[in-house]
PDB file of N, CA, C, O and CB in Angstrom:
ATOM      1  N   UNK A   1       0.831  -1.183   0.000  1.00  0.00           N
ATOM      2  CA  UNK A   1       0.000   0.000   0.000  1.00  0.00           C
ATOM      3  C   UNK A   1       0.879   1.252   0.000  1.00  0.00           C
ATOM      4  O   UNK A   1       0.599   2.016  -0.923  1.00  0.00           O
ATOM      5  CB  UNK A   1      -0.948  -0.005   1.213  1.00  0.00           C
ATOM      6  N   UNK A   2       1.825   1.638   0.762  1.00  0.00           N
ATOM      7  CA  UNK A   2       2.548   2.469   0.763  1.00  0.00           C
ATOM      8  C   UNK A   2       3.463   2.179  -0.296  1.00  0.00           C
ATOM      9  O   UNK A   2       2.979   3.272  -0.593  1.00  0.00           O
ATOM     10  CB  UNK A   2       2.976   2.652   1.903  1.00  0.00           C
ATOM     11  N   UNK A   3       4.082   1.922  -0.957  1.00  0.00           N
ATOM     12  CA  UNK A   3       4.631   1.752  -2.775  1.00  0.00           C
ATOM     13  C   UNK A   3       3.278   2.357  -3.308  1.00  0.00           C
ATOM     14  O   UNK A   3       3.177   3.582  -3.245  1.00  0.00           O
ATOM     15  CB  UNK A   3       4.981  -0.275  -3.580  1.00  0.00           C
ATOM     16  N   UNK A   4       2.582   1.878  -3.650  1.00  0.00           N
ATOM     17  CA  UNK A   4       1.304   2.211  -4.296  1.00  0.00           C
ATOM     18  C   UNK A   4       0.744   3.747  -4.338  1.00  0.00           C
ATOM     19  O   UNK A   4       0.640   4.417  -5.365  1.00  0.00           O
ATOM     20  CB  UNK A   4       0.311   1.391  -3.606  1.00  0.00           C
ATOM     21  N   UNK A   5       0.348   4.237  -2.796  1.00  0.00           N
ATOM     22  CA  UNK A   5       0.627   5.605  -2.523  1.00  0.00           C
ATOM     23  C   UNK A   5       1.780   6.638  -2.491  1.00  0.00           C
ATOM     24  O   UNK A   5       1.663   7.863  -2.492  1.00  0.00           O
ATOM     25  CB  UNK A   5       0.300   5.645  -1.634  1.00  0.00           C
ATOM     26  N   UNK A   6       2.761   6.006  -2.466  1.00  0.00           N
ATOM     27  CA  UNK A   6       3.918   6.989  -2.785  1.00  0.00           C
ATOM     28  C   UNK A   6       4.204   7.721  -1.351  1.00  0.00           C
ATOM     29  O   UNK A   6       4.511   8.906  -1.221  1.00  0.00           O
ATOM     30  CB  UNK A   6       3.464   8.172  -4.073  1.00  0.00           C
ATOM     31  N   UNK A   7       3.973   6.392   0.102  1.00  0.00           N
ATOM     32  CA  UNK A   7       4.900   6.658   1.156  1.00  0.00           C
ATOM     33  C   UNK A   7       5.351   5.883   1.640  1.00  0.00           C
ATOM     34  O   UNK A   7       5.012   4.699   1.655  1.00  0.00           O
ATOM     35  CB  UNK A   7       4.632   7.214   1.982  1.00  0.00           C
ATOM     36  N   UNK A   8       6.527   6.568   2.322  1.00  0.00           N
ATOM     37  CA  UNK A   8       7.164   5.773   3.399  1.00  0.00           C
ATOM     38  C   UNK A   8       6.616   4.946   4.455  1.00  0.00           C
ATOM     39  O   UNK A   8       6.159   5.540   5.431  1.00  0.00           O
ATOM     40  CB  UNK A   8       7.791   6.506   4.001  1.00  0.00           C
ATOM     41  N   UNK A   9       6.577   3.571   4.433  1.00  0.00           N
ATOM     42  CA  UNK A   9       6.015   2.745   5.549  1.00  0.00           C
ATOM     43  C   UNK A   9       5.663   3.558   6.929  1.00  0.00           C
ATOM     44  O   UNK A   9       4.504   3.413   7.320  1.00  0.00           O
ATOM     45  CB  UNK A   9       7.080   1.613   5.873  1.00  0.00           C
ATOM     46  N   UNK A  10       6.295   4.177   7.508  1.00  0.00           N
ATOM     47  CA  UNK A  10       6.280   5.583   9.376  1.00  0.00           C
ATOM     48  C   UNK A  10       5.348   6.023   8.507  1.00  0.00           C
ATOM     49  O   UNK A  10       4.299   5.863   9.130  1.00  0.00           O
ATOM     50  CB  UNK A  10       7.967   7.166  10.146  1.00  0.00           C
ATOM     51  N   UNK A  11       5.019   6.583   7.211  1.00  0.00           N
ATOM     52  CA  UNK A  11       3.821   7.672   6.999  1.00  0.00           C
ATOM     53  C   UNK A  11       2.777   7.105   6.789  1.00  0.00           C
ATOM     54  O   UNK A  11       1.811   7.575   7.390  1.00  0.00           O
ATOM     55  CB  UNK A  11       3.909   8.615   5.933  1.00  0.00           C
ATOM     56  N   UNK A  12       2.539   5.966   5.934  1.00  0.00           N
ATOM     57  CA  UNK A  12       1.088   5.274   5.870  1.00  0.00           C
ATOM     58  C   UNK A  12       1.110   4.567   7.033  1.00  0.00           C
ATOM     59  O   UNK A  12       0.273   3.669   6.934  1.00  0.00           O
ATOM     60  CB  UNK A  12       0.747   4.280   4.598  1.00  0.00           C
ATOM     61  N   UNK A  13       1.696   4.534   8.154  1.00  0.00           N
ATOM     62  CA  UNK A  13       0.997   3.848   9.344  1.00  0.00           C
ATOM     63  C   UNK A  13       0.480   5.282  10.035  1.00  0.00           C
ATOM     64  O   UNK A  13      -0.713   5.350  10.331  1.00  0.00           O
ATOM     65  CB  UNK A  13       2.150   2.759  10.437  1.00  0.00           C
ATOM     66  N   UNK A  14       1.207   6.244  10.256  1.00  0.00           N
ATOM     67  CA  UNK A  14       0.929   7.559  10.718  1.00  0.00           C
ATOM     68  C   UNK A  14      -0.496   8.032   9.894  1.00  0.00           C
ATOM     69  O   UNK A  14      -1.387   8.557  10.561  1.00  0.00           O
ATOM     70  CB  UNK A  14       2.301   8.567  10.412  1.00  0.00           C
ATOM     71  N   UNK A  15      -0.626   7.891   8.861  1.00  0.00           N
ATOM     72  CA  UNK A  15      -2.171   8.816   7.680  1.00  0.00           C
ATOM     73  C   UNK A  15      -2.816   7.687   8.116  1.00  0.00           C
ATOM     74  O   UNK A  15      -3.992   7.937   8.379  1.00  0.00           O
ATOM     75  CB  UNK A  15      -2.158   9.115   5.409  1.00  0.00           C
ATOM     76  N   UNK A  16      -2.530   6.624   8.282  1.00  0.00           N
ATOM     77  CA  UNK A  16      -3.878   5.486   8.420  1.00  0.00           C
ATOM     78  C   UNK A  16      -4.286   5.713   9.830  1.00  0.00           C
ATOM     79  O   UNK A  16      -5.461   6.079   9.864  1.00  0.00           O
ATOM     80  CB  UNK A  16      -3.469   3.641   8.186  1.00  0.00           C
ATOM     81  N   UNK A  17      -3.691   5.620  11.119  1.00  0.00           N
ATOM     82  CA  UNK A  17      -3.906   6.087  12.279  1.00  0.00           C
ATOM     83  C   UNK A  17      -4.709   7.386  12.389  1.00  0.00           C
ATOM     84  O   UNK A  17      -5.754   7.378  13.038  1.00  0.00           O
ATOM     85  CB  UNK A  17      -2.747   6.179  12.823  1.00  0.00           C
ATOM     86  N   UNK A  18      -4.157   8.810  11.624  1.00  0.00           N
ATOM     87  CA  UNK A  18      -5.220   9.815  11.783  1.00  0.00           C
ATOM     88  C   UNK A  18      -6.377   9.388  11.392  1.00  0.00           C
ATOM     89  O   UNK A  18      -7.330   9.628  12.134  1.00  0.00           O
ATOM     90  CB  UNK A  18      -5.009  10.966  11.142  1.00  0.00           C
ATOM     91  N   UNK A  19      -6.631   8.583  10.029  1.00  0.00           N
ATOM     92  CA  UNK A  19      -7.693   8.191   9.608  1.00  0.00           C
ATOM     93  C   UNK A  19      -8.889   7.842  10.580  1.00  0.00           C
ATOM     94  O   UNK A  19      -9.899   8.471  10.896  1.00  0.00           O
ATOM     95  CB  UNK A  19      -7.342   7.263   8.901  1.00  0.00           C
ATOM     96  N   UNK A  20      -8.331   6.436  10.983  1.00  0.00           N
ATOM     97  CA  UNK A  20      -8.818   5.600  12.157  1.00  0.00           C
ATOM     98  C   UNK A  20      -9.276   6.595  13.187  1.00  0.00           C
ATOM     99  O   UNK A  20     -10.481   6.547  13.433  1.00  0.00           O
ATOM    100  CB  UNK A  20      -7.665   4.609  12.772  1.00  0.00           C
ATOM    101  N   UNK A  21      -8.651   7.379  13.761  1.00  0.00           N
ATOM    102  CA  UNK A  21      -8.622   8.452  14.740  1.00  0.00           C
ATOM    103  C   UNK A  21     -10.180   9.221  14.636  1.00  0.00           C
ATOM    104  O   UNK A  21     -11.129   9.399  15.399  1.00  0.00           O
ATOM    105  CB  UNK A  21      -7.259   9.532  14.364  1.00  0.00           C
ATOM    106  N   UNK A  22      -9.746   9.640  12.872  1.00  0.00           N
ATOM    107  CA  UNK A  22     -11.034  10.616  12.803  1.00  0.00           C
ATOM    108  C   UNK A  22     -12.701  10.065  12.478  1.00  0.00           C
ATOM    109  O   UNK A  22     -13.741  10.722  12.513  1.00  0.00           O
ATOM    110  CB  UNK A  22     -10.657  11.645  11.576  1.00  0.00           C
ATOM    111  N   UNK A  23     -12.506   8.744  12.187  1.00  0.00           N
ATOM    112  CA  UNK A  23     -13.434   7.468  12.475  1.00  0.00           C
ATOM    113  C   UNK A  23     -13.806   8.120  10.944  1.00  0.00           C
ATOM    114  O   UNK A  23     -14.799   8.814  10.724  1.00  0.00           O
ATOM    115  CB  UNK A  23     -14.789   7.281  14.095  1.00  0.00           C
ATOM    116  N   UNK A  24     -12.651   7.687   9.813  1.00  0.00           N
ATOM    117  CA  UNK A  24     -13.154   7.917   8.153  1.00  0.00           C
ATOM    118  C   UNK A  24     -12.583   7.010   7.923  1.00  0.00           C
ATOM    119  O   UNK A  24     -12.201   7.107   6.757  1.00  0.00           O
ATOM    120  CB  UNK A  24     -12.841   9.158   7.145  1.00  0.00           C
ATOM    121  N   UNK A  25     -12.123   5.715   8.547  1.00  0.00           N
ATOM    122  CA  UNK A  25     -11.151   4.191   7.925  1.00  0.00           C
ATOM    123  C   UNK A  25     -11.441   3.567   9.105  1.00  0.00           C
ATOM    124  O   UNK A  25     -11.361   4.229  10.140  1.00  0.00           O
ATOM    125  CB  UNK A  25      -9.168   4.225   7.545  1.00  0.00           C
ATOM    126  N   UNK A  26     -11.784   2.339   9.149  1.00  0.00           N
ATOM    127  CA  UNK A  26     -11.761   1.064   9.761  1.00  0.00           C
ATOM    128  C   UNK A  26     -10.549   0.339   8.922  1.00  0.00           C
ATOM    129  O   UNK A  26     -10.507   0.442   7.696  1.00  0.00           O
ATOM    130  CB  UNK A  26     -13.284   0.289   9.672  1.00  0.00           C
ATOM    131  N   UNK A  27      -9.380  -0.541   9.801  1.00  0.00           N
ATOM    132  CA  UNK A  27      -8.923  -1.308   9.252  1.00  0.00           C
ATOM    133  C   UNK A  27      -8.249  -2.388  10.113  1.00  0.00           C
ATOM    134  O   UNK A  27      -7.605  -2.161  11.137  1.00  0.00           O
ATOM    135  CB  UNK A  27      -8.298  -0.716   8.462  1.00  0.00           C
ATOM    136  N   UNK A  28      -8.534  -3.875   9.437  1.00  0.00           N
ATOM    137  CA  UNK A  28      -7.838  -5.086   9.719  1.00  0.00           C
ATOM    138  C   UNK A  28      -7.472  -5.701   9.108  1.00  0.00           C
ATOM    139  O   UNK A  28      -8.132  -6.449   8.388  1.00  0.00           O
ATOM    140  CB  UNK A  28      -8.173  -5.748  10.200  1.00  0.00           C
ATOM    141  N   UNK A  29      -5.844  -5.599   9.175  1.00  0.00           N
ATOM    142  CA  UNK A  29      -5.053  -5.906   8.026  1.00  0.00           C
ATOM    143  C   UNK A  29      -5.391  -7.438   7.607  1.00  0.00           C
ATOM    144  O   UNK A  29      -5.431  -8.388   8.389  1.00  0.00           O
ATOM    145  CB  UNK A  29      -3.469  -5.672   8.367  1.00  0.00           C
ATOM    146  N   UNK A  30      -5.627  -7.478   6.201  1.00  0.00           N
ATOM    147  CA  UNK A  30      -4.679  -6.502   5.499  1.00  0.00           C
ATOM    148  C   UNK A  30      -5.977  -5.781   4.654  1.00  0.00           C
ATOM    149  O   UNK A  30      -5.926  -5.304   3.521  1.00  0.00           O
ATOM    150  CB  UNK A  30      -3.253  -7.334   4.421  1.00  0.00           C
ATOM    151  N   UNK A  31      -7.127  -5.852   5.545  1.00  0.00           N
ATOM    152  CA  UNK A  31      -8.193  -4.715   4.781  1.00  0.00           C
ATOM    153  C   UNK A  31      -8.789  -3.184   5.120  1.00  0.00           C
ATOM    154  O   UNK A  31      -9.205  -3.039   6.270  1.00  0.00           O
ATOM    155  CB  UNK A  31      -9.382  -5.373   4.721  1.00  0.00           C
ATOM    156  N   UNK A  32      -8.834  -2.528   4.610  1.00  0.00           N
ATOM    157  CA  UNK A  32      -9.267  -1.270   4.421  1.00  0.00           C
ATOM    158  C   UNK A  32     -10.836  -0.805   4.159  1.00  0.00           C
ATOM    159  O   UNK A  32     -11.300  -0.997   3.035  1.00  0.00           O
ATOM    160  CB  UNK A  32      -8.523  -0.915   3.422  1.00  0.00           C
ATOM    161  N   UNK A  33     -11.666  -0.189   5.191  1.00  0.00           N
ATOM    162  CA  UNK A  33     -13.063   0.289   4.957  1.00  0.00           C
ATOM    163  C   UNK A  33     -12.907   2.024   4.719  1.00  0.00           C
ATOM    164  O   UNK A  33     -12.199   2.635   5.519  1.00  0.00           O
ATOM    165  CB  UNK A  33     -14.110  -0.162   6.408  1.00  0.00           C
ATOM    166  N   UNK A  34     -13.449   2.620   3.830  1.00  0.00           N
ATOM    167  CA  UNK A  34     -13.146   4.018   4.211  1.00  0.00           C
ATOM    168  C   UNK A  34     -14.882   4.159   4.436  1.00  0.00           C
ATOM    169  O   UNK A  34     -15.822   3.716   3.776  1.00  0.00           O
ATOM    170  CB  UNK A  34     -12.187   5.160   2.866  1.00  0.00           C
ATOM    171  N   UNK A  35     -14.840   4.713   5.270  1.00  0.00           N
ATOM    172  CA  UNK A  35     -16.147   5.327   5.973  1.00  0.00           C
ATOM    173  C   UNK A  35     -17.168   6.530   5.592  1.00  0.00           C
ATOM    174  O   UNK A  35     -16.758   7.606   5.156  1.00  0.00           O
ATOM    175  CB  UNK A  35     -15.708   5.733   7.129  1.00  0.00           C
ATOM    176  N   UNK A  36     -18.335   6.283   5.771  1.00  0.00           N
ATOM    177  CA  UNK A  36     -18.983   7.389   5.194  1.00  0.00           C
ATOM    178  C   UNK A  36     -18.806   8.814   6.426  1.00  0.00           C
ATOM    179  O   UNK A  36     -18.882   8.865   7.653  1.00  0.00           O
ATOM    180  CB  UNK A  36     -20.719   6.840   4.853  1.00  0.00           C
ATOM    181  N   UNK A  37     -18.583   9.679   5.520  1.00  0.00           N
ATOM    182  CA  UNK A  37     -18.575  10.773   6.594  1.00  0.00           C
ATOM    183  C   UNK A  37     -20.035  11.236   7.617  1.00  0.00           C
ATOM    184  O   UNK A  37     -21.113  11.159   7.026  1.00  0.00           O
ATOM    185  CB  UNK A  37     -18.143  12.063   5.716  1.00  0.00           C
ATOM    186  N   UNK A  38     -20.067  11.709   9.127  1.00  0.00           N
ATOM    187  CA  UNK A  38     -21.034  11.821   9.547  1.00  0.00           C
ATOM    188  C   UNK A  38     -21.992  13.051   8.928  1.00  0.00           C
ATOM    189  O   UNK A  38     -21.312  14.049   8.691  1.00  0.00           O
ATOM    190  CB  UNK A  38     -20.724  11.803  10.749  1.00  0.00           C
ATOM    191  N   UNK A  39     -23.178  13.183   8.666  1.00  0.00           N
ATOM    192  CA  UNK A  39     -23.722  14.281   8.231  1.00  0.00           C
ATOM    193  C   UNK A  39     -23.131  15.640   8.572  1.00  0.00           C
ATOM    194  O   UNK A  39     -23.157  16.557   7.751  1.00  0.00           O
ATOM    195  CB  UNK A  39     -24.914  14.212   8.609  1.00  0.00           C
ATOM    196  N   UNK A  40     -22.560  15.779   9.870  1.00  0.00           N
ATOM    197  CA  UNK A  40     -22.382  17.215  10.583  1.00  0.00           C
ATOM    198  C   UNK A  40     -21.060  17.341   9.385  1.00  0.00           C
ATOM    199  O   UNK A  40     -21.401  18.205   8.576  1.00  0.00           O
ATOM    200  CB  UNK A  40     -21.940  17.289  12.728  1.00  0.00           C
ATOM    201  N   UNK A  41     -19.887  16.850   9.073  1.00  0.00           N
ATOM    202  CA  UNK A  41     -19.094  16.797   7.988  1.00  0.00           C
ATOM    203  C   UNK A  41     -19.366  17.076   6.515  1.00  0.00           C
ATOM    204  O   UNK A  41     -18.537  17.516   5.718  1.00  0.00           O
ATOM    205  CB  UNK A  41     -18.718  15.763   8.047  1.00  0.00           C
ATOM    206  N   UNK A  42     -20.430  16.814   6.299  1.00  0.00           N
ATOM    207  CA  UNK A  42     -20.814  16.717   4.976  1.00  0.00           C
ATOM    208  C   UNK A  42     -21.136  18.484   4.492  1.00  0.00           C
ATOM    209  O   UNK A  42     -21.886  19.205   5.150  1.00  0.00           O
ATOM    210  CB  UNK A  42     -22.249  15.566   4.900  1.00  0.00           C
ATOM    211  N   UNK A  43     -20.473  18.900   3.360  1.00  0.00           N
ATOM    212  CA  UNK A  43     -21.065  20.639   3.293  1.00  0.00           C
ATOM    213  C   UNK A  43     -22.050  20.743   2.832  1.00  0.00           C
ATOM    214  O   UNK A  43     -22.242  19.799   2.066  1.00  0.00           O
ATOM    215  CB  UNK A  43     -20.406  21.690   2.541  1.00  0.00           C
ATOM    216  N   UNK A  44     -22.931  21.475   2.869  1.00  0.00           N
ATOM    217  CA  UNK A  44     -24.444  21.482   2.841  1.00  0.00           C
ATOM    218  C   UNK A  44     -24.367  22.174   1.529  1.00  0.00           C
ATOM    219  O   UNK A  44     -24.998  23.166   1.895  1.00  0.00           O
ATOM    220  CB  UNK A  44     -25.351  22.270   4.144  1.00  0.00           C
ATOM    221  N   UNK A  45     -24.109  22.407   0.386  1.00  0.00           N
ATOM    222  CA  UNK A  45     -24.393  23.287  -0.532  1.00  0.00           C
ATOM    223  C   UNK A  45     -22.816  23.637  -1.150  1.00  0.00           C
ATOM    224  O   UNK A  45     -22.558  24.000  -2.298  1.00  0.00           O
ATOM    225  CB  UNK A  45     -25.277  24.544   0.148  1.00  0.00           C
ATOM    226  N   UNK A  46     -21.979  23.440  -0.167  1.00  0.00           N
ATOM    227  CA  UNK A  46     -20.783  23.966  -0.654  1.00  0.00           C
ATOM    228  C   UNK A  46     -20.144  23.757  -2.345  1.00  0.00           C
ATOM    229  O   UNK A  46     -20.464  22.636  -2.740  1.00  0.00           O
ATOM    230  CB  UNK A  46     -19.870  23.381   0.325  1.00  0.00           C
ATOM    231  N   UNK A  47     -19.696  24.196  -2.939  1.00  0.00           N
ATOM    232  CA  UNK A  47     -19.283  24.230  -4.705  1.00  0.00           C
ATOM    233  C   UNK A  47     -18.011  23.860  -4.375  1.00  0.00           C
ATOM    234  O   UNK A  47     -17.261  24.474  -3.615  1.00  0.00           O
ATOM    235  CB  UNK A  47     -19.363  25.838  -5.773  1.00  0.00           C
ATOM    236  N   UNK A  48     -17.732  22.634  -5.082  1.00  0.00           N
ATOM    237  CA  UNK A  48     -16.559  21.935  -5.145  1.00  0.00           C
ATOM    238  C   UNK A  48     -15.902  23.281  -6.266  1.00  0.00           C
ATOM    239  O   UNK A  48     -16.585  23.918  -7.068  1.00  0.00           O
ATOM    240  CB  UNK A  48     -16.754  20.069  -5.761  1.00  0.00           C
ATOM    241  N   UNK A  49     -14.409  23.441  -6.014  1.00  0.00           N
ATOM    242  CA  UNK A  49     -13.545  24.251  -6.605  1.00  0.00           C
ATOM    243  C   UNK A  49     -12.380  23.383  -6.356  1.00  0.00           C
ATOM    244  O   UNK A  49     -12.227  22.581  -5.435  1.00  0.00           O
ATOM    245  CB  UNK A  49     -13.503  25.707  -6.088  1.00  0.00           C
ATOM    246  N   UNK A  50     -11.393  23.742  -7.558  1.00  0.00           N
ATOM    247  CA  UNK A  50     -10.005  23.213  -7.679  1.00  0.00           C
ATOM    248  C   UNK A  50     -10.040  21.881  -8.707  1.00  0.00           C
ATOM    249  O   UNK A  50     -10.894  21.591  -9.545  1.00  0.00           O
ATOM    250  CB  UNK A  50      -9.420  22.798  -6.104  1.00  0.00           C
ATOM    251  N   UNK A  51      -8.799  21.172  -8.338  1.00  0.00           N
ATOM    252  CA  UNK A  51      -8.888  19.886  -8.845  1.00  0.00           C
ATOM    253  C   UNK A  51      -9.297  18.769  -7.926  1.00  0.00           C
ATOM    254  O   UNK A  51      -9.407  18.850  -6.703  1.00  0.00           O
ATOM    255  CB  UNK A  51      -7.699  19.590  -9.382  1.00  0.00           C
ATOM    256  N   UNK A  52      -9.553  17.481  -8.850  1.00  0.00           N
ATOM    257  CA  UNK A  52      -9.856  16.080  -7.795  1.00  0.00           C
ATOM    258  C   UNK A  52      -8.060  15.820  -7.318  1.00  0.00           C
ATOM    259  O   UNK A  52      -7.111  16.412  -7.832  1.00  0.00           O
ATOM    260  CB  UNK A  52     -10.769  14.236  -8.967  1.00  0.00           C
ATOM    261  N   UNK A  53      -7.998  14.967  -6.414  1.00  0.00           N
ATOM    262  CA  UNK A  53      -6.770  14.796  -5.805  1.00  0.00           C
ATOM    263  C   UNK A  53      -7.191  13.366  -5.394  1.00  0.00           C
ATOM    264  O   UNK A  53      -8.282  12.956  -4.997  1.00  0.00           O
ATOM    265  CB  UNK A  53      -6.312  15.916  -4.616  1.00  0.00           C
ATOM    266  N   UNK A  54      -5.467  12.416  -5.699  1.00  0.00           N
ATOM    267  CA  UNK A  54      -6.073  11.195  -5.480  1.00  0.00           C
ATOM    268  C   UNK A  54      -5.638  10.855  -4.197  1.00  0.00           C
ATOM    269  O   UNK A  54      -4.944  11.574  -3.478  1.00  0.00           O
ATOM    270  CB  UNK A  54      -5.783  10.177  -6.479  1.00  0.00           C
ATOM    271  N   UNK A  55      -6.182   9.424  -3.848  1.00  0.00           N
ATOM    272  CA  UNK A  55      -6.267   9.170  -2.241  1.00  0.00           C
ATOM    273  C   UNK A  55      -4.907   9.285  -2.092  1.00  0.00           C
ATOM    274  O   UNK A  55      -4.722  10.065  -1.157  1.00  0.00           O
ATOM    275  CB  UNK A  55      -6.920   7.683  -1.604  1.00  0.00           C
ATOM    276  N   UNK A  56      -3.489   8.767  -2.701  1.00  0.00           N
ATOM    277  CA  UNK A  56      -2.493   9.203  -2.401  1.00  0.00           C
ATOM    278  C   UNK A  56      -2.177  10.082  -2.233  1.00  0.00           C
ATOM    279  O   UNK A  56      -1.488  10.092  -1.213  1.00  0.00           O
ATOM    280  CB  UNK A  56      -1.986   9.018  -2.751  1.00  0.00           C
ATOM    281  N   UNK A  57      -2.325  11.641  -2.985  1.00  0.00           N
ATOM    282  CA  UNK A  57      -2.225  12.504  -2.790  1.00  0.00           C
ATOM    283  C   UNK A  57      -2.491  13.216  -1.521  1.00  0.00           C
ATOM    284  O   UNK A  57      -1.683  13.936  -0.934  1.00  0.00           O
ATOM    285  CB  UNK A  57      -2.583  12.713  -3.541  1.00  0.00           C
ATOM    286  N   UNK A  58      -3.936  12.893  -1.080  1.00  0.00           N
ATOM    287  CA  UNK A  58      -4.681  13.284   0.354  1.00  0.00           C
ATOM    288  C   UNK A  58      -4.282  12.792   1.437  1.00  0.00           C
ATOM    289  O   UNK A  58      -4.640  13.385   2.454  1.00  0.00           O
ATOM    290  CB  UNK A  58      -5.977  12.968   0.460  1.00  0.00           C
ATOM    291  N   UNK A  59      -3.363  11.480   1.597  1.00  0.00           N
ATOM    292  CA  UNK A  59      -2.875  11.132   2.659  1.00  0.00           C
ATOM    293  C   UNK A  59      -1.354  11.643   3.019  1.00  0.00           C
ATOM    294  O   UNK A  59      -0.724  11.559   4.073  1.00  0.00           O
ATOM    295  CB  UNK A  59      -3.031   9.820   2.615  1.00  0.00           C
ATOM    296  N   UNK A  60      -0.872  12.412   1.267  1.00  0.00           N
ATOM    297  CA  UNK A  60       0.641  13.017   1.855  1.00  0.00           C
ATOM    298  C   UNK A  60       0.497  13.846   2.410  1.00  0.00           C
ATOM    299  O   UNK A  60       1.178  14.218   3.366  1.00  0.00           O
ATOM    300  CB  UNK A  60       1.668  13.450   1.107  1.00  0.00           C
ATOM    301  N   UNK A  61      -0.725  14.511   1.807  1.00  0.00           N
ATOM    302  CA  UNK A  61      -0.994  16.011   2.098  1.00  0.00           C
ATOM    303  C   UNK A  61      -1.791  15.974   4.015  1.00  0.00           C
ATOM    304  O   UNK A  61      -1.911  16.855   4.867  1.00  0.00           O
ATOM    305  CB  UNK A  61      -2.399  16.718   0.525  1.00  0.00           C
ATOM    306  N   UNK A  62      -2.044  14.969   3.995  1.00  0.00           N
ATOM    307  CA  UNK A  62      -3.038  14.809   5.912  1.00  0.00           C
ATOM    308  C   UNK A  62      -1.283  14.501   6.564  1.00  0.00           C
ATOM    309  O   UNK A  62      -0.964  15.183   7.538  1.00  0.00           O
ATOM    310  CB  UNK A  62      -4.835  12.547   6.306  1.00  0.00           C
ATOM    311  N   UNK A  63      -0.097  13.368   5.934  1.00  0.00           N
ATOM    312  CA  UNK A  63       0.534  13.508   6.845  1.00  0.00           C
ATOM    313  C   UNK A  63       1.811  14.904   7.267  1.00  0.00           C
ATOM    314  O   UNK A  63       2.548  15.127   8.228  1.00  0.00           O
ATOM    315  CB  UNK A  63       0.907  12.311   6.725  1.00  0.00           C
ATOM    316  N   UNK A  64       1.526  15.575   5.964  1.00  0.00           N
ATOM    317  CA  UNK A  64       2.027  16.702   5.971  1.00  0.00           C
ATOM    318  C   UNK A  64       1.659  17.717   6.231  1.00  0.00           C
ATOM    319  O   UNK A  64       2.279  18.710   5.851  1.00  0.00           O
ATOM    320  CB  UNK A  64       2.344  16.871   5.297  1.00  0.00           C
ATOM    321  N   UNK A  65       0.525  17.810   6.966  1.00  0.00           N
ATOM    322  CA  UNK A  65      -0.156  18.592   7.907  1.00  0.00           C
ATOM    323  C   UNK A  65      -0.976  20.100   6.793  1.00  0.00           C
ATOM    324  O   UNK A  65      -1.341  21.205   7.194  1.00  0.00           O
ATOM    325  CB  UNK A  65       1.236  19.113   9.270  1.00  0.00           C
ATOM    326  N   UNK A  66      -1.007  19.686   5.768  1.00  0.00           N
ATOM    327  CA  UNK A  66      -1.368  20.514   4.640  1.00  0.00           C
ATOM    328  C   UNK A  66      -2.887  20.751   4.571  1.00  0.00           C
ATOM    329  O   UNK A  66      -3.418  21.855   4.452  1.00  0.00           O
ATOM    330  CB  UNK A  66      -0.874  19.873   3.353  1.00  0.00           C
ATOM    331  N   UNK A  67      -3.457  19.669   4.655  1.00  0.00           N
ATOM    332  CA  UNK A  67      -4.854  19.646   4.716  1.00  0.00           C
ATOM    333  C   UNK A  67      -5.270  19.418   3.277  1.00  0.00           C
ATOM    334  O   UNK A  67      -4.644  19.503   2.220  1.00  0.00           O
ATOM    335  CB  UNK A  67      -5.449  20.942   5.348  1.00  0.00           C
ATOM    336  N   UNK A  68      -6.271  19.164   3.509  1.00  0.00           N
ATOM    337  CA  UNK A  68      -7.205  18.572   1.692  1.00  0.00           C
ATOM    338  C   UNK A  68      -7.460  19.993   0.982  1.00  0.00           C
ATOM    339  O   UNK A  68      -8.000  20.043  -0.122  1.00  0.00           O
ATOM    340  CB  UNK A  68      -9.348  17.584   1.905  1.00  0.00           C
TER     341      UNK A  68
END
């Protein structure tokens, strides 16, 4: 998984842990649930702007404290 995403083993255990943390991934290796977000999360109307970014991308950027 980390080859795949383009990190270092310390970082996809670190992005998978926030994950887990923020209750948006369940996982038992060697499987992966990504979770539906709770409604209060969800933007009510908000207009997607920018580009799509892939899940690799979003987990360098969560362990690099960058944000989505």
């Amino acid at each position: 998984m980390s080859r795949l995403l383009g990190l270092e083993p310390r970082q996809l255990v670190q992005a998978r842990q926030q994950l887990i943390t923020a209750d948006l991934l369940a996982y038992d290796q060697p499987f992966y649930q990504v979770l539906a977000l709770p409604p209060a999360h969800t933007p009510a109307l908000a207009p997607r702007v920018g580009q799509s970014l892939s899940v690799g991308e979003i987990l360098r950027r969560a362990v690099e404290g960058g944000g989505v």
